[in-house]
DRENDO-1510 file (C-alpha; in Angstrom, 1 decimal, always signed):
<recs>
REC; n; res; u; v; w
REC; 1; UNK; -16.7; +6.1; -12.7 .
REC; 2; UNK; -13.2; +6.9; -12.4 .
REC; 3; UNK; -10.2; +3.9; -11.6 .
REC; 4; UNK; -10.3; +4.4; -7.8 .
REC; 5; UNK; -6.4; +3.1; -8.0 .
REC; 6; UNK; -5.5; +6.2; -9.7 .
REC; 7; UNK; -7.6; +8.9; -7.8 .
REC; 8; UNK; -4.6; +11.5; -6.7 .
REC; 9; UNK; -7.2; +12.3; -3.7 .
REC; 10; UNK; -7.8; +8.8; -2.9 .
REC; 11; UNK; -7.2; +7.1; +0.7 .
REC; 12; UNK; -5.0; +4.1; +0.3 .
REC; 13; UNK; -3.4; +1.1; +2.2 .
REC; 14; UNK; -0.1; -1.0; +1.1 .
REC; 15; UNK; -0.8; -4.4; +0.9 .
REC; 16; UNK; +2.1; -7.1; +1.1 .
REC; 17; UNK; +1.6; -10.6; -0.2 .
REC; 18; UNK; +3.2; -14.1; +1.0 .
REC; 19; UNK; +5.7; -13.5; -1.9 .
REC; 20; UNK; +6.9; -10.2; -1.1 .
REC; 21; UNK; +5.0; -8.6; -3.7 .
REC; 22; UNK; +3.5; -5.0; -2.6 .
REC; 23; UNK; +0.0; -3.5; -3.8 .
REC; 24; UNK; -1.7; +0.2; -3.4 .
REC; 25; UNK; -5.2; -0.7; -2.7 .
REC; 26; UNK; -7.9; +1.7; -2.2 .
REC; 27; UNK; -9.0; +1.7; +1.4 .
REC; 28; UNK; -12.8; +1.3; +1.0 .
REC; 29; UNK; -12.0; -2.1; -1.0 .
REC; 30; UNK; -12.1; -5.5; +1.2 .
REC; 31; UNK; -8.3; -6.9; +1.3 .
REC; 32; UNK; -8.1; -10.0; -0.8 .
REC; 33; UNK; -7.3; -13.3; +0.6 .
REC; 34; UNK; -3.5; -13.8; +1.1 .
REC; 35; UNK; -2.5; -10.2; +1.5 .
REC; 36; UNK; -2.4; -8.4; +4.4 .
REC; 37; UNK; -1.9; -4.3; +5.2 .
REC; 38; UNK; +1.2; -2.6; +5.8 .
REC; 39; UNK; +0.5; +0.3; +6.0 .
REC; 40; UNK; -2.9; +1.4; +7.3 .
REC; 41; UNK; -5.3; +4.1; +5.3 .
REC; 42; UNK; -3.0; +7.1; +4.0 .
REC; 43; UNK; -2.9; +9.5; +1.3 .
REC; 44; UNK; -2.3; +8.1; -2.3 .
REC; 45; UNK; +1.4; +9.6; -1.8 .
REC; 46; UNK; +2.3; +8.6; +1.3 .
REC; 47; UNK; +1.5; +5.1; +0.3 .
REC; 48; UNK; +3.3; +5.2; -2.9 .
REC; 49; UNK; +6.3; +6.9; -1.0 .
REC; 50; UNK; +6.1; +3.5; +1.2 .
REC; 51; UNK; +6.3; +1.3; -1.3 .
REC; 52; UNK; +9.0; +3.0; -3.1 .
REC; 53; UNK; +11.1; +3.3; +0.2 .
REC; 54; UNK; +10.4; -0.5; +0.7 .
REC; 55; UNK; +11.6; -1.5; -2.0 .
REC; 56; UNK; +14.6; +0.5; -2.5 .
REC; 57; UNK; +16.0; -0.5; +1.4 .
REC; 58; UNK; +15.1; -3.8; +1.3 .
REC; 59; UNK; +13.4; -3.0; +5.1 .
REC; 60; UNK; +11.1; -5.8; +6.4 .
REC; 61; UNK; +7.7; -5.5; +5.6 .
REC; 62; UNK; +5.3; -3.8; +8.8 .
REC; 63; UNK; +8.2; -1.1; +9.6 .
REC; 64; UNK; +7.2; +2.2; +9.1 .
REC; 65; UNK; +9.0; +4.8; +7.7 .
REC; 66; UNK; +10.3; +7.5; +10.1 .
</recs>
């Protein structure tokens, strides 16, 4: 079986911790305690394109990108 995390064809969420910390996490995978979605199921991309936008503006976590 191949990492689910890395599959380019993968759906994903963004997960955001208490900390401020962001995760990709496969969408069929229950969301650990303490974090909770961002952004909902999306292509691997678009979630990585989140993140990356998130972290670069500083923007509050739950706002989506335009």
């Amino acid at each position: 079986m191949s990492n689910p995390f890395a599959d380019p064809r993968g759906r994903f969420v963004v997960l955001l911790n208490e900390n401020g910390r962001y995760s990709l996490w496969p969408s069929f995978v229950e969301v650990p305690e303490g974090w909770t979605t961002v952004l909902a199921e999306s292509p691997r991309q678009d979630a990585l394109d989140y993140i990356q936008a998130s972290c670069v503006t500083g923007r509050r976590p739950g706002t989506r990108i335009a």
